[in-house]
C-alpha positions as CSV (number, residue, x, y, z in Angstrom):
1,X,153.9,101.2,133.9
2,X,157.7,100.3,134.5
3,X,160.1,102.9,134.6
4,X,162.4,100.4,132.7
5,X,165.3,101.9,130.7
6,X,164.4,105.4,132.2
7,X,168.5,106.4,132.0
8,X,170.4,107.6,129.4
9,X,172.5,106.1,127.0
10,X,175.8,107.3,125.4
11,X,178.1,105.4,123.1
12,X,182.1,106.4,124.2
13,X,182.8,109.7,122.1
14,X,186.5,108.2,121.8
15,X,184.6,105.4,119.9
16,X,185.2,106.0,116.4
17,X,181.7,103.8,115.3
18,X,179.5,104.3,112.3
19,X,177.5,107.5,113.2
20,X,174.5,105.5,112.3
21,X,175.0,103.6,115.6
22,X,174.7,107.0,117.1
23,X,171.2,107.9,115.7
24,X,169.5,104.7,116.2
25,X,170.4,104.2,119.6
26,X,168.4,107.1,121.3
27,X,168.5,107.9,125.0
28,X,167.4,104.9,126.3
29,X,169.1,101.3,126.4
30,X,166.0,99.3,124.7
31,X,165.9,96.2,124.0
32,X,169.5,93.6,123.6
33,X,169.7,93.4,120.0
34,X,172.7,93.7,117.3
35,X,173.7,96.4,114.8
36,X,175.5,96.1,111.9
37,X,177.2,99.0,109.2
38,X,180.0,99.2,107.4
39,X,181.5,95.5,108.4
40,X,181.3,96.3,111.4
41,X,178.9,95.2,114.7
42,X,177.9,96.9,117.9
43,X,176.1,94.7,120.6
44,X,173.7,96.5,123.4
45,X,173.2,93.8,125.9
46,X,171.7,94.3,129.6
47,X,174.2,94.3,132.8
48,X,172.6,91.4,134.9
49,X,169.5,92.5,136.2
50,X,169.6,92.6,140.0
51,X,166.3,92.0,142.7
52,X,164.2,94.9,142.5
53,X,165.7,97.1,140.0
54,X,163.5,98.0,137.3
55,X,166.0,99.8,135.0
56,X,168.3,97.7,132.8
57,X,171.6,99.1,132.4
58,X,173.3,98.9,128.9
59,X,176.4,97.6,128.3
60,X,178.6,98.3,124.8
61,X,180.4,95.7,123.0
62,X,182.2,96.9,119.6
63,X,183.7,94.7,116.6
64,X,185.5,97.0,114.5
65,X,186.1,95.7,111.0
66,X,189.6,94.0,111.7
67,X,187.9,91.7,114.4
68,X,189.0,93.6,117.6
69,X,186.8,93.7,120.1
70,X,186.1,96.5,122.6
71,X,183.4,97.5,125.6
72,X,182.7,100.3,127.4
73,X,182.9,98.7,130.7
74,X,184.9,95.2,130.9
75,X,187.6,95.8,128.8
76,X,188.5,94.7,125.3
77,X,189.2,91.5,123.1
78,X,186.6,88.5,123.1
79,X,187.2,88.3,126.6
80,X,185.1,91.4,127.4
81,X,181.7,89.2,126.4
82,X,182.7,86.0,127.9
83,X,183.4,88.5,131.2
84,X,179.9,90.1,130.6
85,X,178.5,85.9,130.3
86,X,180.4,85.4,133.4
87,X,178.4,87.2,135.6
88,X,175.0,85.6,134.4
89,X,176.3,82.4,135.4
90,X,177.8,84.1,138.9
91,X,174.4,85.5,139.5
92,X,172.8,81.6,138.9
93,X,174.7,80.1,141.3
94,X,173.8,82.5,143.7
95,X,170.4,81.2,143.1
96,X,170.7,77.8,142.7
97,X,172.5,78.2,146.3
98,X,169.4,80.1,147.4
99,X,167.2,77.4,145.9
100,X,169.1,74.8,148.0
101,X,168.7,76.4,151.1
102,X,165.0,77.5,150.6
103,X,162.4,76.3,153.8
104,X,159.2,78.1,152.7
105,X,157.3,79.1,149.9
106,X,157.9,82.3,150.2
107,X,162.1,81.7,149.7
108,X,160.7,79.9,146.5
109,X,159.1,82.6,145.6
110,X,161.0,85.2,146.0
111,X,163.9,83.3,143.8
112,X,161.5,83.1,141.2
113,X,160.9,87.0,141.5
114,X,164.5,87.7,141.3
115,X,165.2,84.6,138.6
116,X,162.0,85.9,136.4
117,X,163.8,89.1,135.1
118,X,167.6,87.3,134.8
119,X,166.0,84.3,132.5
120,X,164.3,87.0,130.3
121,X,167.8,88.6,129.8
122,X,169.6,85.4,129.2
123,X,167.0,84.5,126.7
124,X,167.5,87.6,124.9
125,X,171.1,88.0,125.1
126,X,171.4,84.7,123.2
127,X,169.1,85.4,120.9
128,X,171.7,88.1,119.9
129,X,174.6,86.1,119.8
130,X,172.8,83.8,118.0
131,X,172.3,86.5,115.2
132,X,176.2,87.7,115.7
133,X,177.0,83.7,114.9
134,X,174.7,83.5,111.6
135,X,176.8,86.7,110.5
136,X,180.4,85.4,111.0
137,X,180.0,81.7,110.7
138,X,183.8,80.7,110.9
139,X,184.3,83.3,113.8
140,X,185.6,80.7,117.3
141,X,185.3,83.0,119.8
142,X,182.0,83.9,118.7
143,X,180.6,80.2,118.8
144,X,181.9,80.2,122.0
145,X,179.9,83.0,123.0
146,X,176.9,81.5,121.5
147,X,177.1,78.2,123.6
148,X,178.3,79.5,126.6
149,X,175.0,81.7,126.3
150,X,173.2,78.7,125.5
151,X,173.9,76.9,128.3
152,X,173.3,79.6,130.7
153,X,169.5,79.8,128.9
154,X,169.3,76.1,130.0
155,X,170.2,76.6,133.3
156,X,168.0,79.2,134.6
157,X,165.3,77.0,132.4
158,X,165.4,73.7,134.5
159,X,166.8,76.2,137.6
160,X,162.9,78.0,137.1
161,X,161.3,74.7,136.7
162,X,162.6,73.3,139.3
163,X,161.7,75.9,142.1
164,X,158.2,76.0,140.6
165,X,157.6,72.5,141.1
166,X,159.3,73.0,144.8
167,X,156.7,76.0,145.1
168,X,153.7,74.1,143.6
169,X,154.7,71.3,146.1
170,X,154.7,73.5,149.4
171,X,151.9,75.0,148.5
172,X,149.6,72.1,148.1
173,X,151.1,70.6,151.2
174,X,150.5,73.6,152.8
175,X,146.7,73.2,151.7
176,X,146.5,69.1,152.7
177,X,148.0,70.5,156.3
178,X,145.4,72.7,156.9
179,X,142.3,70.4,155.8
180,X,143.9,68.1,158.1
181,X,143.7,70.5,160.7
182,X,140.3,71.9,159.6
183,X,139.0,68.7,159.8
184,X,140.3,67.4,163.3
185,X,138.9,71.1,164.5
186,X,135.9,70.2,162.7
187,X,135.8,66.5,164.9
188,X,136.7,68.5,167.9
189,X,133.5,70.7,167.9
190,X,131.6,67.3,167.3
191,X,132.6,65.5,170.1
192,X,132.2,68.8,172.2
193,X,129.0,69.2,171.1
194,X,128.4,65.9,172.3
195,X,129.4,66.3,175.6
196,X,127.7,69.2,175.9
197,X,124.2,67.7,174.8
198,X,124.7,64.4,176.9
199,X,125.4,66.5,180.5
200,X,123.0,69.7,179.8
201,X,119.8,68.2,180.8
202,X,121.6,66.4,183.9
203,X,123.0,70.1,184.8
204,X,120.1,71.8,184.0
205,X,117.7,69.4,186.7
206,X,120.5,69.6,188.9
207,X,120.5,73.3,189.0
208,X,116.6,74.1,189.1
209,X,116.6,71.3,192.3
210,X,119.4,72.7,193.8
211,X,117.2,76.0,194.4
212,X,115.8,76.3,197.6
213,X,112.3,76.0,196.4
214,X,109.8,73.6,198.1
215,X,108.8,71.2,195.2
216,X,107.8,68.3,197.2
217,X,109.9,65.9,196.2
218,X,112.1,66.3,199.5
219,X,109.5,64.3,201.0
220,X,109.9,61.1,198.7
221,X,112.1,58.3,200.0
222,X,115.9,58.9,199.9
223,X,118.3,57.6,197.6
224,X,115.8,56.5,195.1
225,X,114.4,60.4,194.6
226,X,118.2,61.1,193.5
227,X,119.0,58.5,191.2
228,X,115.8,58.9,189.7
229,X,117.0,62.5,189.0
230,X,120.4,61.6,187.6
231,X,118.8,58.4,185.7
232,X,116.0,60.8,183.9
233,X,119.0,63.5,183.0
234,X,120.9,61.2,181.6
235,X,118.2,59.5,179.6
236,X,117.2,63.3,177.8
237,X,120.8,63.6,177.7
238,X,121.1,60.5,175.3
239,X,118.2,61.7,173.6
240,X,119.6,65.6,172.7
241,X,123.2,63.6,172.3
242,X,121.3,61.7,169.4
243,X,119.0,64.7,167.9
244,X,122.3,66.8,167.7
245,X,124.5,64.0,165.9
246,X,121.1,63.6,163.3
247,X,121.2,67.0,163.0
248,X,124.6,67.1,162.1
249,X,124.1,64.3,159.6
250,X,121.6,65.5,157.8
């Protein structure tokens, strides 16, 4: 099981918040999501989630009931959110520059690894400002959140598709190479087979009458005795070549 969220979470104590905020955020970051009391909202969203890192590190956004806005970590005013968007979008063009560059499929891969957990926050994260938008309607800044968010979703969307496809690509091509190969290996063995069938017999006379054994056929007529030889290993040479290649066949 993932050790995600295993760290603790603390709202500012200067923050002078609902004390219902308090209870229902526990010791662990959770999930993004919005919550609401007393006209006033308090966003936990997820610091971009970096390569390897299985914790997700909470980040505070508070709109007190006069429309301020304040975080725990980038500041305050609208501006802290669209700071917090920000480095989404930094952290996709990192990988869109990563996906450029990318030779093998294992640099497609291990975008996806590190794209896989960013798209799941960008998903959720507008999913929330999404629900901030339905609750002030006529709010700019907060539309602007919304679409900003949006886009980014889209982005790592076709930026995921798009290395996929790259990875499905190299990896079929990867396949076609090597039945290419396996095949000419395959025709390789053949023909050496071949060769090896059509010149045994020839060695193998050659060898037994190249022993200094007394067989007789020293006696017969020179040349003829030696072509006879070669003809007769060449002829069950054809014959093995053939048996092998039918073998083969079948």
């Amino acid at each position: 099981m993932s050790n995600q969220n295993h760290n603790n979470v603390k709202l500012p104590a200067t923050w002078s918040v609902p004390e219902e905020f308090r209870n229902r955020l526990g010791t662990h970051v959770g999930r993004q999501r919005m919550m609401c009391e007393d006209d006033q909202v308090l966003l936990v969203l997820h610091a971009p989630p970096m390569p390897d890192e299985d914790e997700r590190h909470g980040r505070f956004f508070w709109r007190k009931a006069d429309g301020t806005w304040v975080s725990d970590q980038l500041g305050q005013g609208p501006d802290s959110i669209m700071k917090h968007i920000n480095q989404y979008d930094r952290r996709l063009g990192e990988l869109e520059k990563l996906e450029d560059e990318a030779k093998s499929a294992e640099d497609q891969f291990l975008i996806l690894e590190s794209l896989s957990p960013l798209h799941r926050a960008i998903r959720n994260m507008h999913l929330v400002l999404q629900e901030l938008r339905k609750r002030y309607p006529e709010a700019r800044e907060v539309i602007d959140m919304r679409d900003q968010a949006y886009d980014l979703e889209r982005m790592a969307e076709l930026l995921a598709s798009g290395t996929k496809n790259s990875l499905d690509y190299k990896i079929a091509r990867s396949a076609e190479e090597q039945a290419v190969a396996s095949d000419r290996m395959a025709l390789s063995s053949h023909r050496l087979n071949m060769l090896v069938a059509f010149f045994f017999p020839l060695a193998t006379i050659t060898t037994v009458f190249g022993m200094e054994i007394r067989s007789g056929l020293e006696k017969m007529p020179q040349p003829a005795t030696f072509f006879a030889v070669i003809g007769i290993g060449l002829l069950m040479g054809v014959f093995l070549m053939f048996f092998v290649r039918f073998r083969n066949d079948k």
